[in-house]
mmCIF file of the N, C-alpha and C atoms, coordinates in Angstrom:
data_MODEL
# 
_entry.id   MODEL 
# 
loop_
_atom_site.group_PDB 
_atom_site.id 
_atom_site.type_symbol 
_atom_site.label_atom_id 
_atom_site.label_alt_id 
_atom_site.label_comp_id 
_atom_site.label_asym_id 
_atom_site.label_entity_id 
_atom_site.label_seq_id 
_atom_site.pdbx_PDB_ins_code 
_atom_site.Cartn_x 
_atom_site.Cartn_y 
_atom_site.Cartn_z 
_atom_site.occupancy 
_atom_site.B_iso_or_equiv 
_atom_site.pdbx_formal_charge 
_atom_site.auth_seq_id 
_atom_site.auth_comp_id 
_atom_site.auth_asym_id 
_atom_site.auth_atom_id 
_atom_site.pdbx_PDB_model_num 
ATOM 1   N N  . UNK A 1 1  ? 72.035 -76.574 37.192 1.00 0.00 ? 1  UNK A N  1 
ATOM 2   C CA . UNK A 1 1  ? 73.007 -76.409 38.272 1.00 0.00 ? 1  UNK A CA 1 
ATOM 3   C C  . UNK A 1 1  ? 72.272 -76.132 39.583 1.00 0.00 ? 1  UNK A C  1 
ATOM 4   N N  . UNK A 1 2  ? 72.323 -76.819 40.382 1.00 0.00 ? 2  UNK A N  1 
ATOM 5   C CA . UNK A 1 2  ? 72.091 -76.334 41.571 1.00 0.00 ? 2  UNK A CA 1 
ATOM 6   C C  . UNK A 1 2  ? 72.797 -75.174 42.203 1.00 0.00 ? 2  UNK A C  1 
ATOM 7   N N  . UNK A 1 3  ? 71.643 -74.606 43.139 1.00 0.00 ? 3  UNK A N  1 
ATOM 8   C CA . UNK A 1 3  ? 71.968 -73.110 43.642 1.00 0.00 ? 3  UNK A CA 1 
ATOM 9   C C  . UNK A 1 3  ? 73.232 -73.483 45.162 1.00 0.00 ? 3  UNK A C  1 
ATOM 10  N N  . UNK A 1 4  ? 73.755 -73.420 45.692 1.00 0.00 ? 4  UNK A N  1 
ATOM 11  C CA . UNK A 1 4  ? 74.820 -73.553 46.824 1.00 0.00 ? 4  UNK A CA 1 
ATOM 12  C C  . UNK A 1 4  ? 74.035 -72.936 48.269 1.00 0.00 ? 4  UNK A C  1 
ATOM 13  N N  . UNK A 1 5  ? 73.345 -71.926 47.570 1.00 0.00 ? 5  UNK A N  1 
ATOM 14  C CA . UNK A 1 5  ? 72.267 -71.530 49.090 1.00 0.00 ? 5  UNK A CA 1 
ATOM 15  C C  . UNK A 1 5  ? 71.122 -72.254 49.507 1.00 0.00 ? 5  UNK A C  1 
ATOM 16  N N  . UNK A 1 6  ? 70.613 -72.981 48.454 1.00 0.00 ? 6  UNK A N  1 
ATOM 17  C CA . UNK A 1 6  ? 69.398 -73.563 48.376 1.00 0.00 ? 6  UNK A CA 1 
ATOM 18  C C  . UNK A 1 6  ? 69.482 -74.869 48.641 1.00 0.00 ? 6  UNK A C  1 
ATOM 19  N N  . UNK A 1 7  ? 69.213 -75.263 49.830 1.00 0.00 ? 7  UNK A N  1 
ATOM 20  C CA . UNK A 1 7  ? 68.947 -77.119 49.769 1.00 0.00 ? 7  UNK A CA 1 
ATOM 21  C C  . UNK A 1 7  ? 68.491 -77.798 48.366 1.00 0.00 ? 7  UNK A C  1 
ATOM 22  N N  . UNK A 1 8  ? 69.023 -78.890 48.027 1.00 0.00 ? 8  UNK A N  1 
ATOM 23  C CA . UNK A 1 8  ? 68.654 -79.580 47.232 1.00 0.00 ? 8  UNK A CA 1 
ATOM 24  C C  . UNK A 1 8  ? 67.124 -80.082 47.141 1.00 0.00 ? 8  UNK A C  1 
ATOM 25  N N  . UNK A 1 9  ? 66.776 -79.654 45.969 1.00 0.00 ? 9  UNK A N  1 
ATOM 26  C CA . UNK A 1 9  ? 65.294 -80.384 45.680 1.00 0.00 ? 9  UNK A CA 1 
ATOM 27  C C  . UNK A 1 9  ? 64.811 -78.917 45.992 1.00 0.00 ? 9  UNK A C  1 
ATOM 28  N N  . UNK A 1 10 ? 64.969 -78.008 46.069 1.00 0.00 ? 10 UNK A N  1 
ATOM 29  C CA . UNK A 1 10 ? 64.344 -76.742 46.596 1.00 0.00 ? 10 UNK A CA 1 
ATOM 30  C C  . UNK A 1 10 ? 63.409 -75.706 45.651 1.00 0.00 ? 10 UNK A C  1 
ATOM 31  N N  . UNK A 1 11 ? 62.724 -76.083 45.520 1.00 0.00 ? 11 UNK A N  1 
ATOM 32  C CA . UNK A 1 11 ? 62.404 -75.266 44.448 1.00 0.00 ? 11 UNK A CA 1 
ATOM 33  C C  . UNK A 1 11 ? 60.972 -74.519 44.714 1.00 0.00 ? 11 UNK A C  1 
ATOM 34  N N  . UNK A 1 12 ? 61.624 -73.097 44.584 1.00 0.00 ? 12 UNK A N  1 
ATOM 35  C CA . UNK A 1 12 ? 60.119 -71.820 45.287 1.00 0.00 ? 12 UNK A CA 1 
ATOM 36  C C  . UNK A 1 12 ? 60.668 -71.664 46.345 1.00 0.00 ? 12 UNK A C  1 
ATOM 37  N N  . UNK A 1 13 ? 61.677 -71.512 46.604 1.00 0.00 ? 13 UNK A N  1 
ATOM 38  C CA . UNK A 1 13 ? 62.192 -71.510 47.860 1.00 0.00 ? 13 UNK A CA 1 
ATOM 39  C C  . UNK A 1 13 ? 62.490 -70.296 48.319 1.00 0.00 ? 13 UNK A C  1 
ATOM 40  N N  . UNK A 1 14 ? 62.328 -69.818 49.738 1.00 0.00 ? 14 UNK A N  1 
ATOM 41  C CA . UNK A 1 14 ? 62.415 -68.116 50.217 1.00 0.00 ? 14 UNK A CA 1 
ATOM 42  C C  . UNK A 1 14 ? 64.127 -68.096 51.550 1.00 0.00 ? 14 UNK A C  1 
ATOM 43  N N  . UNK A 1 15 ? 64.765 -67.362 50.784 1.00 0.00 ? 15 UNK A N  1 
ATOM 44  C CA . UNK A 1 15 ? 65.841 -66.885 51.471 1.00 0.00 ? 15 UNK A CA 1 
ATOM 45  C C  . UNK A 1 15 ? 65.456 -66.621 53.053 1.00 0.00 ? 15 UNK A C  1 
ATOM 46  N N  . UNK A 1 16 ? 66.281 -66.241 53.937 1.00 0.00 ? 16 UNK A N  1 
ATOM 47  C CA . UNK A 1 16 ? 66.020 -65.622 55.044 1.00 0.00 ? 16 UNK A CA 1 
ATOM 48  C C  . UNK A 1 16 ? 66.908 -64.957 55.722 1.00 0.00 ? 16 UNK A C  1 
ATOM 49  N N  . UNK A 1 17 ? 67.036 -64.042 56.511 1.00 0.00 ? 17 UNK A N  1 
ATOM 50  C CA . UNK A 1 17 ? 67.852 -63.986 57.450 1.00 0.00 ? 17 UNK A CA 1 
ATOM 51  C C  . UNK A 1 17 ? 67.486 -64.145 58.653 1.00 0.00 ? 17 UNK A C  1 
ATOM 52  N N  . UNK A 1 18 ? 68.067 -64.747 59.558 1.00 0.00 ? 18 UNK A N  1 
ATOM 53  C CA . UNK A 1 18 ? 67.793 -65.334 60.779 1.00 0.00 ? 18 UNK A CA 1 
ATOM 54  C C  . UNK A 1 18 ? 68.721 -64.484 61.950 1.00 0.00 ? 18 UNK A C  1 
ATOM 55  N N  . UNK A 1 19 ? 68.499 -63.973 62.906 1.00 0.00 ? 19 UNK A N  1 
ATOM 56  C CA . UNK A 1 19 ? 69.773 -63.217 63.382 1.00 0.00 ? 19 UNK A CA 1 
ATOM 57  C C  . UNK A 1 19 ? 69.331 -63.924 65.447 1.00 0.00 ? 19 UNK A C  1 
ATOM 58  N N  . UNK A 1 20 ? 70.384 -64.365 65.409 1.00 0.00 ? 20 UNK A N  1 
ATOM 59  C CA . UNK A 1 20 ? 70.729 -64.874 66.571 1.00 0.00 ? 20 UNK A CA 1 
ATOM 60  C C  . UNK A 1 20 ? 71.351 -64.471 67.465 1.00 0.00 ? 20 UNK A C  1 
ATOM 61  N N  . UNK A 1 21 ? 71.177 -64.492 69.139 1.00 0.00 ? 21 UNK A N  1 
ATOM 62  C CA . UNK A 1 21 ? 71.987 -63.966 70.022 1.00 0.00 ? 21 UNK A CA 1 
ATOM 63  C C  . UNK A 1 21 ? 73.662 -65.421 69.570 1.00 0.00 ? 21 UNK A C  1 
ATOM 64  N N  . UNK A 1 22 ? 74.585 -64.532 70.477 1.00 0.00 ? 22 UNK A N  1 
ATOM 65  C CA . UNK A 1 22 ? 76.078 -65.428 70.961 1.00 0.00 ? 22 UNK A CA 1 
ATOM 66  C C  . UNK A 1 22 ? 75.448 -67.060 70.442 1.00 0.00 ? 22 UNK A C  1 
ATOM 67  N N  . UNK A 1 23 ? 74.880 -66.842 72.234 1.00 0.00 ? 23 UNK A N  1 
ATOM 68  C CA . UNK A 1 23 ? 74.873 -68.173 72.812 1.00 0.00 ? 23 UNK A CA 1 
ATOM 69  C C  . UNK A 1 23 ? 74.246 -68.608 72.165 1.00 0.00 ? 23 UNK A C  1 
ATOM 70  N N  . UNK A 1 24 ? 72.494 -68.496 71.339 1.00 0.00 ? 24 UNK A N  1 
ATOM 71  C CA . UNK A 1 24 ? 71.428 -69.054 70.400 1.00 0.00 ? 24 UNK A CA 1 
ATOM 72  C C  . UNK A 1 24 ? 72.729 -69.867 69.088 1.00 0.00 ? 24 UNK A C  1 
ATOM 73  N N  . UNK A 1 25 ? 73.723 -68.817 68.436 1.00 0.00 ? 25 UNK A N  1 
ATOM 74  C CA . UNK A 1 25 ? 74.311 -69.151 67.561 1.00 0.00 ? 25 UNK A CA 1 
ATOM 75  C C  . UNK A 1 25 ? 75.487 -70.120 67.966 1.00 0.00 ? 25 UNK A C  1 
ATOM 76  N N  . UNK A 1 26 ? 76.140 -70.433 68.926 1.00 0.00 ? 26 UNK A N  1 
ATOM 77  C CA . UNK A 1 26 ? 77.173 -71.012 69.506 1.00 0.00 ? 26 UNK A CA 1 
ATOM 78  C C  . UNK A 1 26 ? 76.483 -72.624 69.723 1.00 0.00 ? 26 UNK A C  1 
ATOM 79  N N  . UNK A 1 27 ? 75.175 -72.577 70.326 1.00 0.00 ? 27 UNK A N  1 
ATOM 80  C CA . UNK A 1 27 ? 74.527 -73.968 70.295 1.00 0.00 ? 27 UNK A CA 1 
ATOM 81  C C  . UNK A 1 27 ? 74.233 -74.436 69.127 1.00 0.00 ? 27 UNK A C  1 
ATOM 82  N N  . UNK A 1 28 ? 73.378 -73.653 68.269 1.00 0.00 ? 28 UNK A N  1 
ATOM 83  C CA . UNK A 1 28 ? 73.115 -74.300 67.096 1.00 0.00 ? 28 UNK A CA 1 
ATOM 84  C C  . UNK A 1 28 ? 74.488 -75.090 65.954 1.00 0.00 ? 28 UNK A C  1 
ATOM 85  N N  . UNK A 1 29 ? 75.655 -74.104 65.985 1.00 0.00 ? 29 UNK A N  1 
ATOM 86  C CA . UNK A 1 29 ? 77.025 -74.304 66.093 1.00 0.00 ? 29 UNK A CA 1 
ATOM 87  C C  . UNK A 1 29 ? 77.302 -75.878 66.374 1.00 0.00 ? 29 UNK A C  1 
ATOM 88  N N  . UNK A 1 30 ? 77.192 -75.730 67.872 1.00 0.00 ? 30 UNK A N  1 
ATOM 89  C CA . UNK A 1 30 ? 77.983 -76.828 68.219 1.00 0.00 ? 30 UNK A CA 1 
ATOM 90  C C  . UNK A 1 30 ? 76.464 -78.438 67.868 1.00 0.00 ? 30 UNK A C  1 
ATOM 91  N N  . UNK A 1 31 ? 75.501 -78.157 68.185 1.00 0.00 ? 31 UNK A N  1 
ATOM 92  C CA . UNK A 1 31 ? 74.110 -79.169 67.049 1.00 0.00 ? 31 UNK A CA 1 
ATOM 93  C C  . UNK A 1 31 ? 75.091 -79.764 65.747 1.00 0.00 ? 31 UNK A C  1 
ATOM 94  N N  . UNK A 1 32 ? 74.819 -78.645 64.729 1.00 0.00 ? 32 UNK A N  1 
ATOM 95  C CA . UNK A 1 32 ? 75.272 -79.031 63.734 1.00 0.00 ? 32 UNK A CA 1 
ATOM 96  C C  . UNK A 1 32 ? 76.495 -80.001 63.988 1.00 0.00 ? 32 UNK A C  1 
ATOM 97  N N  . UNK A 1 33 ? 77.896 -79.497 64.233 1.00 0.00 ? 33 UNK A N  1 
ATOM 98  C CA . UNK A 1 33 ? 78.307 -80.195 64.617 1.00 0.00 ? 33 UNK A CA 1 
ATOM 99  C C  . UNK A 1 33 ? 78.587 -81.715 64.843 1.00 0.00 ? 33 UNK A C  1 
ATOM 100 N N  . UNK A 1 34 ? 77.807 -81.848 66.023 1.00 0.00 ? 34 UNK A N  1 
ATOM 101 C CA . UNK A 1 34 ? 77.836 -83.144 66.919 1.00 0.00 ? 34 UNK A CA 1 
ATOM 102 C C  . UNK A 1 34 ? 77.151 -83.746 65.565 1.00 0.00 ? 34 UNK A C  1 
ATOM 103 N N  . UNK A 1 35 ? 76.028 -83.204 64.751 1.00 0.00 ? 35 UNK A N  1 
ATOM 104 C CA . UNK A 1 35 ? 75.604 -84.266 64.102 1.00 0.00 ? 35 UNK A CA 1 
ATOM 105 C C  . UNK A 1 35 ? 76.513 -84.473 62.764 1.00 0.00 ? 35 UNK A C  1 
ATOM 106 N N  . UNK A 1 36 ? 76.971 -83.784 62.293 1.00 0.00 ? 36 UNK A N  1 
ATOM 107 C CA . UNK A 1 36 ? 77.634 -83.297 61.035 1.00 0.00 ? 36 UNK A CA 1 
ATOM 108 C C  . UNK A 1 36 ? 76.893 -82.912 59.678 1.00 0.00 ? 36 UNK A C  1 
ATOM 109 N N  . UNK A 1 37 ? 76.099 -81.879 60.360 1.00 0.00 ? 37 UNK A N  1 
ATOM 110 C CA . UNK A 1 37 ? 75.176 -81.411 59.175 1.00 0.00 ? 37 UNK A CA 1 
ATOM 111 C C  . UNK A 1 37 ? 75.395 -79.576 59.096 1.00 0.00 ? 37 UNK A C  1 
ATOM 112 N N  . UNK A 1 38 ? 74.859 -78.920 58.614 1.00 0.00 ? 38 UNK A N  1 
ATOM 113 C CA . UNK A 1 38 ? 75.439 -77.488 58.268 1.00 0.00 ? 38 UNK A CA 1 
ATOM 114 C C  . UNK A 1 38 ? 73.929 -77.345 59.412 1.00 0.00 ? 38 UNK A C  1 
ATOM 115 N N  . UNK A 1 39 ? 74.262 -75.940 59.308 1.00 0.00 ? 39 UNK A N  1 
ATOM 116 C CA . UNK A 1 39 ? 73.764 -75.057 60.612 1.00 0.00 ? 39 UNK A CA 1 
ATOM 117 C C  . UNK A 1 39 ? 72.188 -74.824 59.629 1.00 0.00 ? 39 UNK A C  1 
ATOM 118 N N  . UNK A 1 40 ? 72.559 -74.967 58.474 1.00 0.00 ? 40 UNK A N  1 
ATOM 119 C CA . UNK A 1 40 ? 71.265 -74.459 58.094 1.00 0.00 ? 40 UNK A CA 1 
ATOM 120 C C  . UNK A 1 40 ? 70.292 -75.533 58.050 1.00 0.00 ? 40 UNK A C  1 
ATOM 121 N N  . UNK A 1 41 ? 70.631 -76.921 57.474 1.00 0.00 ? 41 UNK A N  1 
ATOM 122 C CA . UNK A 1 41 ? 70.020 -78.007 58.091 1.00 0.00 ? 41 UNK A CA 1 
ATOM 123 C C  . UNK A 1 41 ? 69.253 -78.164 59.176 1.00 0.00 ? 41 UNK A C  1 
ATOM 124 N N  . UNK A 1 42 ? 69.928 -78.092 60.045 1.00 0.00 ? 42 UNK A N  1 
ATOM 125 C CA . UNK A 1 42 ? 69.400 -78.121 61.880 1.00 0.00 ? 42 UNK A CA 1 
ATOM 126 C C  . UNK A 1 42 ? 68.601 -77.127 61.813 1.00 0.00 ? 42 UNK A C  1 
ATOM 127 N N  . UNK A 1 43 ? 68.531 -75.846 61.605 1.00 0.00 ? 43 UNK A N  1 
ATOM 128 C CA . UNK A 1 43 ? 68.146 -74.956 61.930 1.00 0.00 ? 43 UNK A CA 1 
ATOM 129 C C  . UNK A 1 43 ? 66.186 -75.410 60.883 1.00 0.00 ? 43 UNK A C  1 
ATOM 130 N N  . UNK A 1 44 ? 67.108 -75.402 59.525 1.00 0.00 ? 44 UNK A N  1 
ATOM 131 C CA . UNK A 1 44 ? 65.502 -75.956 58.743 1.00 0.00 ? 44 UNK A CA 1 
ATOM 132 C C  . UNK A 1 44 ? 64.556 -77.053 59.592 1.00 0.00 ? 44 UNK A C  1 
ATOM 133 N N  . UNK A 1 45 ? 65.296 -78.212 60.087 1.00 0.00 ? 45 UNK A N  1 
ATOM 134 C CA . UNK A 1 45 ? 64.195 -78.792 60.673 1.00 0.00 ? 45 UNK A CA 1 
ATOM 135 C C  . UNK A 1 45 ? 64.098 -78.924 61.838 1.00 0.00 ? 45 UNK A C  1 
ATOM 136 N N  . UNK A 1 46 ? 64.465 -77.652 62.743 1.00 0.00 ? 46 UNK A N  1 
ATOM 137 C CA . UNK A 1 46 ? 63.835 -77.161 64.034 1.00 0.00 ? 46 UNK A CA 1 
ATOM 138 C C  . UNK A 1 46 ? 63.015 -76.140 63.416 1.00 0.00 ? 46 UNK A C  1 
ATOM 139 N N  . UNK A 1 47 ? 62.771 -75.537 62.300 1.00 0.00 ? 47 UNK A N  1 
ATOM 140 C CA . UNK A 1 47 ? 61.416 -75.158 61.728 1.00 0.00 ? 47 UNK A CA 1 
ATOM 141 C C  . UNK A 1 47 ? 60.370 -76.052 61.638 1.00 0.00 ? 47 UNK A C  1 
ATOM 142 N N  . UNK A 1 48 ? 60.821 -77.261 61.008 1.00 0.00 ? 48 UNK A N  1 
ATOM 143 C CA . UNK A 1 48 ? 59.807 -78.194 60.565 1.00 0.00 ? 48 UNK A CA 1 
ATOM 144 C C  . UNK A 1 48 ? 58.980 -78.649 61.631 1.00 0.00 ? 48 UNK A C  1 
ATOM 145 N N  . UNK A 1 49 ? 59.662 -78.929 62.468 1.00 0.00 ? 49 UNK A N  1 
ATOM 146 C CA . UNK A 1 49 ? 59.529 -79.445 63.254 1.00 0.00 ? 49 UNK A CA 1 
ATOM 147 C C  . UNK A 1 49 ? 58.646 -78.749 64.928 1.00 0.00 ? 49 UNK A C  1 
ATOM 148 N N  . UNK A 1 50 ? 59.156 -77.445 65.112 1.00 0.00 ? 50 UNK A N  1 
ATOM 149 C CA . UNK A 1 50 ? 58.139 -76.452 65.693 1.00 0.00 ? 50 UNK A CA 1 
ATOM 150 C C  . UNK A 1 50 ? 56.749 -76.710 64.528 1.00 0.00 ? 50 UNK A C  1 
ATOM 151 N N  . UNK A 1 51 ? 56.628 -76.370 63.617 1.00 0.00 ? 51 UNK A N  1 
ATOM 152 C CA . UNK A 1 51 ? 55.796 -75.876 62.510 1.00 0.00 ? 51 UNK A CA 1 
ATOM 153 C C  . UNK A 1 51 ? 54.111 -76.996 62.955 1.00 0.00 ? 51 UNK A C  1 
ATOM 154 N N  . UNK A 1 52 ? 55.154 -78.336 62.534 1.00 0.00 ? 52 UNK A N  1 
ATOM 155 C CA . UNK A 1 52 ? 54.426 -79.943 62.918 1.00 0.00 ? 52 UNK A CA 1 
ATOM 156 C C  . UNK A 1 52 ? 53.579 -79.780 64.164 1.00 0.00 ? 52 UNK A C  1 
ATOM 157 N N  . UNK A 1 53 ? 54.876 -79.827 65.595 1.00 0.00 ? 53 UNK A N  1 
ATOM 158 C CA . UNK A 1 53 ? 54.012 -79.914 66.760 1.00 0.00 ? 53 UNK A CA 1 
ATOM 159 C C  . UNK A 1 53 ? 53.117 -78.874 67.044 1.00 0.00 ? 53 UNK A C  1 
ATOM 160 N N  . UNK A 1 54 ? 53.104 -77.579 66.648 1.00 0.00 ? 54 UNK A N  1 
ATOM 161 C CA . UNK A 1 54 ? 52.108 -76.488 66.451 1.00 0.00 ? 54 UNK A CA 1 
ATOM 162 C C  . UNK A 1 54 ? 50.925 -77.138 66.268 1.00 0.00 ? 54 UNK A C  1 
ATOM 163 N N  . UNK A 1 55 ? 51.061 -77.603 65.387 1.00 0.00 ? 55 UNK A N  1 
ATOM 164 C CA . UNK A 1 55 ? 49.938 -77.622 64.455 1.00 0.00 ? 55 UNK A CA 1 
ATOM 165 C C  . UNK A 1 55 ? 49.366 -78.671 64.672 1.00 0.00 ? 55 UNK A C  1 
ATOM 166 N N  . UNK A 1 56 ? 49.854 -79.769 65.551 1.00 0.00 ? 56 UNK A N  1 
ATOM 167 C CA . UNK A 1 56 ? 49.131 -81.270 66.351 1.00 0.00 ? 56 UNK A CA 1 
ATOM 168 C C  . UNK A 1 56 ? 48.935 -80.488 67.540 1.00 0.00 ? 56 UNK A C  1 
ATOM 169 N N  . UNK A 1 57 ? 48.800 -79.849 68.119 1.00 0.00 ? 57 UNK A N  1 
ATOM 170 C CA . UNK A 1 57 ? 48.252 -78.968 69.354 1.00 0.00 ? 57 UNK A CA 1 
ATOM 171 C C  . UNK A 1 57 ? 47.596 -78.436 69.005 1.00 0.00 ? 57 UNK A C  1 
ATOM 172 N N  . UNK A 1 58 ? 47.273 -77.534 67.742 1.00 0.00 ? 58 UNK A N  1 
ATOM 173 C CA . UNK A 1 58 ? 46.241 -76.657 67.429 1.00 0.00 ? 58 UNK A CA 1 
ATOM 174 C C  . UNK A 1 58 ? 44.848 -77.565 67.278 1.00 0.00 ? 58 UNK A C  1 
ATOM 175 N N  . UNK A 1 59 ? 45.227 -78.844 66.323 1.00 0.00 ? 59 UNK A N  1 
ATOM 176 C CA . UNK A 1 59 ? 44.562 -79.437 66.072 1.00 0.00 ? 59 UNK A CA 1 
ATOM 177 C C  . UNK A 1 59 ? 43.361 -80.212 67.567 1.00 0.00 ? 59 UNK A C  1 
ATOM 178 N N  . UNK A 1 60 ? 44.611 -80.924 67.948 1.00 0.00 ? 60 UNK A N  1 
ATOM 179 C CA . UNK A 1 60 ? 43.680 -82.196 69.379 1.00 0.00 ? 60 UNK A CA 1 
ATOM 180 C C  . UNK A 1 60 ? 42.956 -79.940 70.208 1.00 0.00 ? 60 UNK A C  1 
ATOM 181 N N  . UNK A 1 61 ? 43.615 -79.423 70.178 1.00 0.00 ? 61 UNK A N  1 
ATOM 182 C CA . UNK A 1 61 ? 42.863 -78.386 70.885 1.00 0.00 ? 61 UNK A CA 1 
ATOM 183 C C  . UNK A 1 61 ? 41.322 -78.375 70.360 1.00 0.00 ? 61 UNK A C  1 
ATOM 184 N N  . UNK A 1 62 ? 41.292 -78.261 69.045 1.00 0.00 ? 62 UNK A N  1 
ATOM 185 C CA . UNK A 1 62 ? 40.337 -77.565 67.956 1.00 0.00 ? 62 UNK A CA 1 
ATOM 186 C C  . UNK A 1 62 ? 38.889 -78.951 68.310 1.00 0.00 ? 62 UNK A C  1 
ATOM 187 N N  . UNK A 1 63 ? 39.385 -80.208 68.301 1.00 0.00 ? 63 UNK A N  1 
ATOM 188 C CA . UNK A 1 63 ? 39.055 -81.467 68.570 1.00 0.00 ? 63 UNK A CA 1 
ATOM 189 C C  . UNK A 1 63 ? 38.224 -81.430 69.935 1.00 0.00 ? 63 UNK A C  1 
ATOM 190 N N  . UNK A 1 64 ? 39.392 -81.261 70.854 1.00 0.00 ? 64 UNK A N  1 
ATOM 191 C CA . UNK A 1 64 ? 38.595 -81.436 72.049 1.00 0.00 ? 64 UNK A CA 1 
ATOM 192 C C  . UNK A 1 64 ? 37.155 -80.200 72.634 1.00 0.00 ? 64 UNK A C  1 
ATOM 193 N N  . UNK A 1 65 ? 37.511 -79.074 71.790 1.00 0.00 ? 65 UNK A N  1 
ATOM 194 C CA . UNK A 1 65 ? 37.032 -77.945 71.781 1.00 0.00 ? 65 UNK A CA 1 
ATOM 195 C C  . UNK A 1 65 ? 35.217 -78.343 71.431 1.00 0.00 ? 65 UNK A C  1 
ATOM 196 N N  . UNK A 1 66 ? 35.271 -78.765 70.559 1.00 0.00 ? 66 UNK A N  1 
ATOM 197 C CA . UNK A 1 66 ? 34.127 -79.648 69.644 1.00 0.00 ? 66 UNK A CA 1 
ATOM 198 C C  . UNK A 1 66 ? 33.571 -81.003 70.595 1.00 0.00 ? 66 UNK A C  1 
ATOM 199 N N  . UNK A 1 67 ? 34.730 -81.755 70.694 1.00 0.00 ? 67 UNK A N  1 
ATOM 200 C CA . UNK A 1 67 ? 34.093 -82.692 71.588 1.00 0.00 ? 67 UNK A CA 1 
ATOM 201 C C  . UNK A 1 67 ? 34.006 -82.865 72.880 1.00 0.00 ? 67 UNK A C  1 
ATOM 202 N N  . UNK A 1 68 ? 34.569 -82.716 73.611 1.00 0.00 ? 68 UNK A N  1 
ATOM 203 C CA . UNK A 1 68 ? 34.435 -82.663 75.329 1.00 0.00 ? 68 UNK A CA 1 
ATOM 204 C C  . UNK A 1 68 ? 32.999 -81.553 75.057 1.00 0.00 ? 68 UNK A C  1 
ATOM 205 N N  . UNK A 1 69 ? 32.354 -80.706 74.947 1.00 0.00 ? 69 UNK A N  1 
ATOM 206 C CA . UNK A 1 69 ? 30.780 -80.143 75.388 1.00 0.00 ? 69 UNK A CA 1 
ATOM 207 C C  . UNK A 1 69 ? 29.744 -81.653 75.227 1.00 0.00 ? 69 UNK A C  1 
ATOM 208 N N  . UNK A 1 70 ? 30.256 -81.755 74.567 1.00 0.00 ? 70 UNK A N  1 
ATOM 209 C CA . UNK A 1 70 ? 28.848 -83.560 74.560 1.00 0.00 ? 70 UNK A CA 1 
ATOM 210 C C  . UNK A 1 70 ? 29.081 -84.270 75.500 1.00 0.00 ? 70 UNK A C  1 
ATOM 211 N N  . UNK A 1 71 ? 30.067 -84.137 76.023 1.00 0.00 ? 71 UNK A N  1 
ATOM 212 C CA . UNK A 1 71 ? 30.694 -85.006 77.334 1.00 0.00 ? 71 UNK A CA 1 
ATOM 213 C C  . UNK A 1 71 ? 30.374 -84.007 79.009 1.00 0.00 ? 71 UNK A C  1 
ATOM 214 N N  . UNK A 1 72 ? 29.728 -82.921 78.495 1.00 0.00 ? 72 UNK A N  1 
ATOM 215 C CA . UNK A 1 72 ? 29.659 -82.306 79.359 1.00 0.00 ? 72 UNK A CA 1 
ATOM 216 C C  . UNK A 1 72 ? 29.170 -82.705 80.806 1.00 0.00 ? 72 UNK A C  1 
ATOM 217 N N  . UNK A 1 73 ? 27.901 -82.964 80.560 1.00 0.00 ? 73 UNK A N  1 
ATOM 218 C CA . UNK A 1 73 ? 27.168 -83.489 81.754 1.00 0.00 ? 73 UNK A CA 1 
ATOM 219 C C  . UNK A 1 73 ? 28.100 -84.641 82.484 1.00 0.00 ? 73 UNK A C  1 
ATOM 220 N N  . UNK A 1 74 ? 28.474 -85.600 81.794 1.00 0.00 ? 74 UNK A N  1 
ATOM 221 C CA . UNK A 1 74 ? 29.249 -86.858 82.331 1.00 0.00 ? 74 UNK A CA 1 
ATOM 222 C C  . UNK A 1 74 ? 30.613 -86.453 83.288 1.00 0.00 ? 74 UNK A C  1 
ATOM 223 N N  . UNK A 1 75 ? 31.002 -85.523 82.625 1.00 0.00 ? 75 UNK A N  1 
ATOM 224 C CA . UNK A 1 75 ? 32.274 -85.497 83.616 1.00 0.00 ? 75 UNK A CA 1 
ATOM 225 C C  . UNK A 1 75 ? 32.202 -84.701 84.782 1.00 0.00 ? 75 UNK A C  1 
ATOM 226 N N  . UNK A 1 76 ? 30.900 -83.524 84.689 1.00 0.00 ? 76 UNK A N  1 
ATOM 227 C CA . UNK A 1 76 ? 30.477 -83.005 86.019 1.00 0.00 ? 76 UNK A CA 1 
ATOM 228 C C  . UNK A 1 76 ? 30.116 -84.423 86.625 1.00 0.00 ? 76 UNK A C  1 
ATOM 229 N N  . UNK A 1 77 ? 29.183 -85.345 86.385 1.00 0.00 ? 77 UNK A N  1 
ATOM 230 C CA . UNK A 1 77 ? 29.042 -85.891 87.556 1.00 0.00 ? 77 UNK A CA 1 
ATOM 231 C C  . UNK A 1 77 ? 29.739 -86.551 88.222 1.00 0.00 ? 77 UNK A C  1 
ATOM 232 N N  . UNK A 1 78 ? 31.441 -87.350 87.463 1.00 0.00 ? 78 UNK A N  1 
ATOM 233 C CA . UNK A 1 78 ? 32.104 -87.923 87.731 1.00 0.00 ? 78 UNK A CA 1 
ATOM 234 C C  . UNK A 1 78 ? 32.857 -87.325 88.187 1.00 0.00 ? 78 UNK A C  1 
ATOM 235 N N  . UNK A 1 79 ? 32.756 -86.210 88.339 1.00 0.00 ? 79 UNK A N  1 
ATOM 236 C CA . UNK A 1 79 ? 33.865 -85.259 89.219 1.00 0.00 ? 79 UNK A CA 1 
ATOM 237 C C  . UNK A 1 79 ? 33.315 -84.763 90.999 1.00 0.00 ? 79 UNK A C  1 
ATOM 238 N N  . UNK A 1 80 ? 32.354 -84.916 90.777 1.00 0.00 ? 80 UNK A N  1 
ATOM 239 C CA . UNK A 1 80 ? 30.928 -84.890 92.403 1.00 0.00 ? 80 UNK A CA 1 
ATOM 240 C C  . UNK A 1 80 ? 31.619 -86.133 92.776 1.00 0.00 ? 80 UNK A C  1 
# 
């Protein structure tokens, strides 16, 4: 049987409580909504989804961090 709290396919899955101002809860509200999905939906993959772009910023950061010093000299001079 599936659980009614638990998205489908969920399994190991951690409860939460989430506590929202009015207005935070009134938008997410009216999201769901417009799309016709439950609040917890929307809400899961504006997790996912912060979580993702985090973590492609951490990354090209971590990247350029490493590579732009080999480039060092070159872009001082192209900047003279």
């Amino acid at each position: 049987m599936v659980s009614p709290v638990m998205p489908p396919g969920c399994t190991g899955c951690m409860a939460l409580t989430l506590r929202l101002t009015d207005d935070e809860s009134d938008a997410l509200r009216a999201r769901a909504d417009l799309e016709q999905r439950s609040m917890q939906e929307v809400a899961r993959e504006a997790v996912r989804n912060y979580i993702e772009d985090r973590s492609r910023a951490e990354l090209l950061e971590r990247v350029l961090d490493q590579e732009l010093p080999r480039y060092d000299e070159a872009l001082r001079r192209l900047g003279e």
